[in-house]
C-alpha positions in Angstrom: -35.9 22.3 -4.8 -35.2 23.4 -1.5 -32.0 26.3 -0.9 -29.1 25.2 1.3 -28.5 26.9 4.4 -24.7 27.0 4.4 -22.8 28.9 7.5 -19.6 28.4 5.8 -18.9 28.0 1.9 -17.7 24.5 0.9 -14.8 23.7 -0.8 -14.5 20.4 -3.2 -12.4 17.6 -2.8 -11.3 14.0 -3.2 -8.5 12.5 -0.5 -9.2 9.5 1.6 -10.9 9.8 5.4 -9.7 7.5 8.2 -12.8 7.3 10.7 -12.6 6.0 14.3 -14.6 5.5 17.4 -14.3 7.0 20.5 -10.9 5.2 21.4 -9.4 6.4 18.0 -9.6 2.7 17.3 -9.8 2.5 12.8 -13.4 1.3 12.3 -13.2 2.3 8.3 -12.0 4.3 5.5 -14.1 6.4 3.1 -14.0 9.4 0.8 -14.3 13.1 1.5 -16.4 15.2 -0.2 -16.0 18.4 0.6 -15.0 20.7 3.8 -15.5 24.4 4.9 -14.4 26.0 8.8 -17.1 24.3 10.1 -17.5 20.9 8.9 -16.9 18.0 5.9 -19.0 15.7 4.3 -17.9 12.4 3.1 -19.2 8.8 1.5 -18.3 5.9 3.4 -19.5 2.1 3.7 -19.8 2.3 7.7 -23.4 3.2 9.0 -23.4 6.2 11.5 -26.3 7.8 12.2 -27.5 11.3 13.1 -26.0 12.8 16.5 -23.7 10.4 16.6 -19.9 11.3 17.7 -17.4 10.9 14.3 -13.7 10.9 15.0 -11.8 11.4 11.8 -8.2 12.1 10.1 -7.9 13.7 6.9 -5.1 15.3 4.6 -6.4 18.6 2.7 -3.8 18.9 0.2 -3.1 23.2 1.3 -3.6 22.8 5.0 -1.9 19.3 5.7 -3.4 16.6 8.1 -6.1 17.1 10.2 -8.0 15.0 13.3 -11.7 15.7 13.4 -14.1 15.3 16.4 -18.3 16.1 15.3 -21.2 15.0 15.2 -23.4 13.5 12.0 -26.1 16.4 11.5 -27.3 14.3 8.1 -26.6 11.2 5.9 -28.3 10.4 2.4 -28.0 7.0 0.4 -25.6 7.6 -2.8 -25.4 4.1 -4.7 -23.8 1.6 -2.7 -22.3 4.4 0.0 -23.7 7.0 2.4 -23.3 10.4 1.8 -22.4 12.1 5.5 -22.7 15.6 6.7 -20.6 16.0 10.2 -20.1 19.3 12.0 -16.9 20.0 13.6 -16.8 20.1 17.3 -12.7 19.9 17.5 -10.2 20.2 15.0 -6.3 19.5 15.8 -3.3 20.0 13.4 -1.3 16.6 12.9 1.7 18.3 10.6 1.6 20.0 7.7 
């Protein structure tokens, strides 16, 4: 099996994602995975594909809620949900 080139070391964890287009209108909900400085993965129902811009808000239990702007850098099929990889190109503090 191939090693992972990580730039930033991950950190687990199970809260709910909101994801939007680029209007910040709600297009669907899914789960994260895990997050480092530089990006999260999470498993959602929507399809979004590789390049593609992701807005997203998320709660990380010790640094409070967060709005994401990135870009999908990977997705792989897990059961009935796909796994996403998204790199951070803007994160913004909502509270904490």
């Amino acid at each position: 099996m191939g090693r992972e080139k990580r730039t930033a070391q991950r950190k687990r964890h199970n809260s709910a994602i909101e994801i939007f287009d680029e209007g910040w209108n709600l297009i669907g909900l899914g789960r994260l995975v895990d997050y480092s400085s530089v990006g999260i993965s999470f498993a959602a129902s929507e399809e979004l594909v590789p390049h593609e811009k992701v807005h997203a808000r998320l709660r990380l239990f010790d640094k409070g809620i967060k709005e994401i702007e990135g870009r999908v850098v990977w997705r792989r099929q897990d059961r009935n949900m796909t796994v996403y990889g998204v790199k951070f190109e803007k994160v913004k503090d909502v509270n904490r």
